[in-house]
C-alpha positions, 0 to 999 in steps of 0.5 A: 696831195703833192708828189715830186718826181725823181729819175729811178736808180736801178740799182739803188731803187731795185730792193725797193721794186722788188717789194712793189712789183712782186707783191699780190697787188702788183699781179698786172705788173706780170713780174710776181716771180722776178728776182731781184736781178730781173728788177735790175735788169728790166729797169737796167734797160729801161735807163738805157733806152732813149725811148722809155724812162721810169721815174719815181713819185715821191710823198713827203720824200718817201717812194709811194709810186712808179712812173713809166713813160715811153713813146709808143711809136718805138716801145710797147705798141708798135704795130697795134695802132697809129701812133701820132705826133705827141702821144705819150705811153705811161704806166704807173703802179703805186706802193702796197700799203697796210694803210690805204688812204682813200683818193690816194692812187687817183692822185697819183694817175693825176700827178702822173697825167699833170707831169706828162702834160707839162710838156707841151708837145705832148698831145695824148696820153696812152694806156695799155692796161689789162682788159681784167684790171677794172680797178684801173680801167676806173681811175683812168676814166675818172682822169679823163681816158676813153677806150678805144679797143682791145688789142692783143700783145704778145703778154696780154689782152689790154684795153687800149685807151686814150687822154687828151690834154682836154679830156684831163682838164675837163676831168679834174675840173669837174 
């Protein structure tokens, strides 16, 4: 499957955001009660912060998932764990759909992953799910990520989890 990525729009994409991340299945989102103003506002900031980017992934030129990447030495994670040089935090939440196609989100996780390690300084990929999101804490292993701990942050209990550049590679070579 190929996606293409383009810069989020807050204000252009935030109907669109709306429908995602208020949708039951967005419930690890924790933004099931936003208006559409929240949406513009949190992906406001997010534009605005040299530390946090949100992009869209596209497929066959339609939206079908959410990017988020941000440095967890500044965003996120502080003071929960030792960043190093090159880790990278993402998140990433693909579109409901009436009409799920089976291997669909894996290949989003690994879009997402391919895109953060094209650039080659960075070194590791970190993850912040929560601890009760098994579905996701699966596709993140069958990419490569291995949790470290559960940390506690002020909204959740996550599981911290970490992918290497060769922990990806070795995952989807095999």
């Amino acid at each position: 499957m190929t996606f293409t990525l383009r810069p989020l729009d807050p204000l252009k994409d935030a109907e669109l955001l709306h429908s995602w991340v208020t949708h039951p299945k967005a419930a690890f989102w924790m933004m099931q009660d936003a208006g559409l103003e929240d949406v513009e506002r949190a992906y406001m900031e997010i534009a605005a912060d040299e530390h946090h980017h949100a992009l869209l992934g596209l497929h066959g030129g339609e939206p079908v998932f959410l990017m988020e990447q941000y440095d967890p030495a500044h965003r996120e994670l502080v003071g929960l764990y030792e960043p190093r040089p090159g880790d990278v935090g993402m998140h990433f939440l693909v579109a409901p759909t009436d009409t799920p196609v089976h291997g669909f989100t894996k290949a989003v996780i690994t879009a997402v992953l391919a895109h953060l390690f094209e650039d080659p300084a960075t070194r590791r990929v970190v993850v912040e799910p929560d601890v009760r999101n098994t579905a996701v804490h699966a596709l993140n292993a069958a990419v490569g990520f291995v949790p470290e701990r559960e940390i506690q942050k002020p909204e959740k209990k996550a599981l911290l989890s970490f992918c290497t550049r060769e922990q990806f590679e070795k995952a989807v070579s095999a």
